[in-house]
C-alpha positions as CSV (number, residue, x, y, z in Angstrom):
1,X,-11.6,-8.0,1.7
2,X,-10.3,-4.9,0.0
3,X,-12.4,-1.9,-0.7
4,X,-10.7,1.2,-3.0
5,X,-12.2,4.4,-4.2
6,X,-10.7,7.7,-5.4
7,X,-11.3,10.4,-3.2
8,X,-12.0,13.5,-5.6
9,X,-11.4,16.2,-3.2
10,X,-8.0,15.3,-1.9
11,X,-6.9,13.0,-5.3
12,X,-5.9,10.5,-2.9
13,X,-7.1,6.9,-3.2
14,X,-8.3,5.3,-0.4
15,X,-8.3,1.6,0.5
16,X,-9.8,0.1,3.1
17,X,-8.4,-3.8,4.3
18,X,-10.6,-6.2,6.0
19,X,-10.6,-7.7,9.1
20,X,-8.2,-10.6,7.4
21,X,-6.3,-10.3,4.2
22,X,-5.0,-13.1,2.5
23,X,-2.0,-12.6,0.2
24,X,-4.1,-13.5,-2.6
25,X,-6.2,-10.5,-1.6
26,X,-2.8,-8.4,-1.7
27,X,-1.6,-9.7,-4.6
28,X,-5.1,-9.2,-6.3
29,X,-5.3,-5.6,-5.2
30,X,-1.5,-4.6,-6.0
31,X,-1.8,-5.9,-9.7
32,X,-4.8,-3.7,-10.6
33,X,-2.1,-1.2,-10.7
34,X,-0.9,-3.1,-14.2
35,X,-3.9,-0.3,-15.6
36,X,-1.5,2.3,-14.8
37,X,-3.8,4.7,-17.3
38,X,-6.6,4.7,-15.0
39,X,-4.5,6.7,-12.1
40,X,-2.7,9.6,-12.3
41,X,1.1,9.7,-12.7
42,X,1.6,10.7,-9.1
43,X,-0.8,8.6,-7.3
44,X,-1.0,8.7,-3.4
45,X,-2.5,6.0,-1.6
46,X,-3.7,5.6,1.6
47,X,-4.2,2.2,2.9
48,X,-6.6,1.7,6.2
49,X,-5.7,-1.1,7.9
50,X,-5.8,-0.3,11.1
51,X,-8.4,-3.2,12.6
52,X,-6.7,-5.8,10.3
53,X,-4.6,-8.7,10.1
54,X,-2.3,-10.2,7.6
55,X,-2.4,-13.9,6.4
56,X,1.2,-14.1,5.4
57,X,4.0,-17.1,4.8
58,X,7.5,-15.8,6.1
59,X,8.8,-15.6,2.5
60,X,5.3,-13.8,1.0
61,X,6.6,-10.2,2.2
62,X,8.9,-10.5,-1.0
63,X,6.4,-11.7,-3.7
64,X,4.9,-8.4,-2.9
65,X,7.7,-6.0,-2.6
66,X,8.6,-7.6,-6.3
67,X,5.5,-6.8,-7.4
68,X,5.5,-3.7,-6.1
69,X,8.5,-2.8,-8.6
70,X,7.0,-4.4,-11.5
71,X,3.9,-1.5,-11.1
72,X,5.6,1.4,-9.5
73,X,7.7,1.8,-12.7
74,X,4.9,2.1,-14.1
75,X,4.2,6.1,-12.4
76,X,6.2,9.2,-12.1
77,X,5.7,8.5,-7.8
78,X,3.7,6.0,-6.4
79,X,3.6,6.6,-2.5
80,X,1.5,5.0,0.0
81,X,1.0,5.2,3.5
82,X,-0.3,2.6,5.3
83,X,-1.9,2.9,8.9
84,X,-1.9,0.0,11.2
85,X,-2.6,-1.4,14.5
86,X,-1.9,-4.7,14.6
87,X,2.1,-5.9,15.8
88,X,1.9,-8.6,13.3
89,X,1.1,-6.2,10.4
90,X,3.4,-3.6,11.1
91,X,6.4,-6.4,11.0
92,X,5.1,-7.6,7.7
93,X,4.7,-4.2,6.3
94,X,8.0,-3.0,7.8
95,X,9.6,-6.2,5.7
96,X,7.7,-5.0,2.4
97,X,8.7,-1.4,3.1
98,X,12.6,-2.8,3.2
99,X,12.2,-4.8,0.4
100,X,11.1,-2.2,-1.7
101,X,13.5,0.6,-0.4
102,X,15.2,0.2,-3.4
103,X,12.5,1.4,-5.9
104,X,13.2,4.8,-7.3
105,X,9.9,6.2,-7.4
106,X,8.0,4.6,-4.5
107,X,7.5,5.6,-0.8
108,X,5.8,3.7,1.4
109,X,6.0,4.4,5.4
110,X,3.6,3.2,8.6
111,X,1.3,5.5,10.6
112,X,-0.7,4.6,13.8
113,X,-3.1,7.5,12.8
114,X,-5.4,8.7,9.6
115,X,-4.0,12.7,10.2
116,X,-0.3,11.3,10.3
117,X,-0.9,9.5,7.1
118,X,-2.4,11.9,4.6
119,X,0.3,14.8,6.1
120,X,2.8,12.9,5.2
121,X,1.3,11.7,1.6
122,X,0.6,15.2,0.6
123,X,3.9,16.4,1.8
Protein backbone atom coordinates (compact mmCIF):
# COMPACT_ATOMS: atom_id res chain seq x y z
CA UNK A 1 0.00 0.00 0.00
CA UNK A 2 0.91 3.66 -0.71
CA UNK A 3 -0.04 6.44 1.54
CA UNK A 4 0.83 10.38 0.22
CA UNK A 5 0.09 13.72 1.78
CA UNK A 6 1.51 17.18 1.36
CA UNK A 7 3.31 18.30 4.13
CA UNK A 8 2.44 22.20 4.39
CA UNK A 9 5.22 23.31 6.50
CA UNK A 10 8.10 21.99 4.50
CA UNK A 11 6.03 21.85 0.83
CA UNK A 12 7.44 18.49 0.52
CA UNK A 13 5.17 15.53 -0.18
CA UNK A 14 5.47 12.63 1.67
CA UNK A 15 4.88 9.05 0.79
CA UNK A 16 4.89 6.36 2.84
CA UNK A 17 5.31 2.45 0.99
CA UNK A 18 3.96 -0.58 2.58
CA UNK A 19 5.29 -3.42 3.89
CA UNK A 20 5.04 -4.96 0.01
CA UNK A 21 4.55 -3.04 -3.06
CA UNK A 22 3.51 -4.48 -6.07
CA UNK A 23 4.44 -2.70 -9.39
CA UNK A 24 0.90 -2.15 -9.91
CA UNK A 25 1.01 -0.19 -6.72
CA UNK A 26 4.08 1.77 -8.33
CA UNK A 27 2.71 2.23 -11.38
CA UNK A 28 -0.63 3.36 -9.76
CA UNK A 29 1.05 5.89 -7.53
CA UNK A 30 3.69 7.32 -10.26
CA UNK A 31 0.70 8.11 -12.84
CA UNK A 32 -1.21 10.29 -10.40
CA UNK A 33 1.50 12.64 -11.35
CA UNK A 34 -0.39 12.86 -15.02
CA UNK A 35 -2.54 15.83 -12.69
CA UNK A 36 0.56 17.78 -12.87
CA UNK A 37 -1.79 21.05 -11.83
CA UNK A 38 -2.39 19.72 -8.50
CA UNK A 39 1.56 20.04 -7.36
CA UNK A 40 3.69 22.70 -7.70
CA UNK A 41 6.15 23.16 -10.49
CA UNK A 42 9.08 22.19 -8.25
CA UNK A 43 7.80 19.31 -6.37
CA UNK A 44 10.08 17.44 -3.87
CA UNK A 45 9.15 14.12 -2.75
CA UNK A 46 10.17 12.03 -0.19
CA UNK A 47 9.45 8.49 -0.32
CA UNK A 48 9.55 6.25 3.11
CA UNK A 49 10.30 2.95 2.37
CA UNK A 50 12.44 2.08 4.71
CA UNK A 51 10.55 -1.33 6.23
CA UNK A 52 9.51 -2.27 2.63
CA UNK A 53 9.88 -4.61 -0.06
CA UNK A 54 9.59 -4.48 -3.75
CA UNK A 55 7.52 -7.05 -5.83
CA UNK A 56 9.41 -6.61 -9.02
CA UNK A 57 10.02 -8.69 -12.53
CA UNK A 58 13.73 -8.12 -13.69
CA UNK A 59 12.58 -6.09 -16.73
CA UNK A 60 9.77 -3.90 -14.42
CA UNK A 61 12.62 -1.38 -13.18
CA UNK A 62 12.22 0.16 -16.86
CA UNK A 63 8.36 0.35 -17.18
CA UNK A 64 8.92 2.76 -14.39
CA UNK A 65 11.85 4.72 -15.22
CA UNK A 66 9.74 5.36 -18.66
CA UNK A 67 7.04 6.43 -16.89
CA UNK A 68 8.99 8.44 -14.85
CA UNK A 69 9.84 10.55 -18.07
CA UNK A 70 6.46 10.73 -19.45
CA UNK A 71 5.46 12.80 -15.93
CA UNK A 72 8.62 14.54 -14.97
CA UNK A 73 8.29 16.60 -18.19
CA UNK A 74 5.55 17.54 -17.01
CA UNK A 75 7.38 19.98 -13.88
CA UNK A 76 10.08 22.61 -13.83
CA UNK A 77 12.10 19.79 -11.24
CA UNK A 78 10.67 16.78 -10.00
CA UNK A 79 13.18 15.29 -7.34
CA UNK A 80 12.65 12.60 -4.98
CA UNK A 81 14.56 10.96 -2.44
CA UNK A 82 13.80 7.73 -1.46
CA UNK A 83 14.96 6.09 1.89
CA UNK A 84 15.47 2.41 2.12
CA UNK A 85 16.46 -0.52 4.04
CA UNK A 86 15.89 -3.37 2.32
CA UNK A 87 19.14 -4.87 -0.14
CA UNK A 88 16.57 -5.87 -2.64
CA UNK A 89 15.03 -2.40 -2.91
CA UNK A 90 17.92 -0.41 -3.02
CA UNK A 91 19.12 -2.64 -6.29
CA UNK A 92 15.79 -2.04 -7.81
CA UNK A 93 15.76 1.62 -7.00
CA UNK A 94 19.44 1.95 -8.01
CA UNK A 95 18.18 0.40 -11.62
CA UNK A 96 15.25 3.00 -11.74
CA UNK A 97 17.63 5.77 -10.66
CA UNK A 98 20.02 4.72 -13.88
CA UNK A 99 17.30 4.38 -16.05
CA UNK A 100 16.10 7.67 -15.55
CA UNK A 101 19.57 9.50 -15.34
CA UNK A 102 18.81 10.73 -18.45
CA UNK A 103 15.69 12.96 -17.63
CA UNK A 104 16.54 16.62 -17.66
CA UNK A 105 14.57 17.78 -14.83
CA UNK A 106 14.50 14.77 -12.39
CA UNK A 107 16.69 13.78 -9.38
CA UNK A 108 16.23 10.90 -7.64
CA UNK A 109 18.99 9.43 -5.11
CA UNK A 110 18.86 6.75 -2.03
CA UNK A 111 19.23 7.57 1.75
CA UNK A 112 19.39 5.12 4.68
CA UNK A 113 18.03 7.92 6.88
CA UNK A 114 14.87 10.52 7.01
CA UNK A 115 17.53 13.76 8.02
CA UNK A 116 19.79 12.57 4.96
CA UNK A 117 16.74 12.70 2.72
CA UNK A 118 15.01 15.99 3.26
CA UNK A 119 18.82 17.86 3.35
CA UNK A 120 19.41 16.75 0.30
CA UNK A 121 15.78 17.52 -1.26
CA UNK A 122 15.78 20.95 0.00
CA UNK A 123 19.30 21.59 -1.11
Amino acid sequence: MINSQLNRETGIYETFFGWQVSFEEIISYISKLKNFKDYPPRLLILTDAFDSTFELSNTEYRQIAELVRRYAAKFELLKDAIILNDPRATAYSLLIRNESITIPNFRFEIFSTREAAIEWLVS
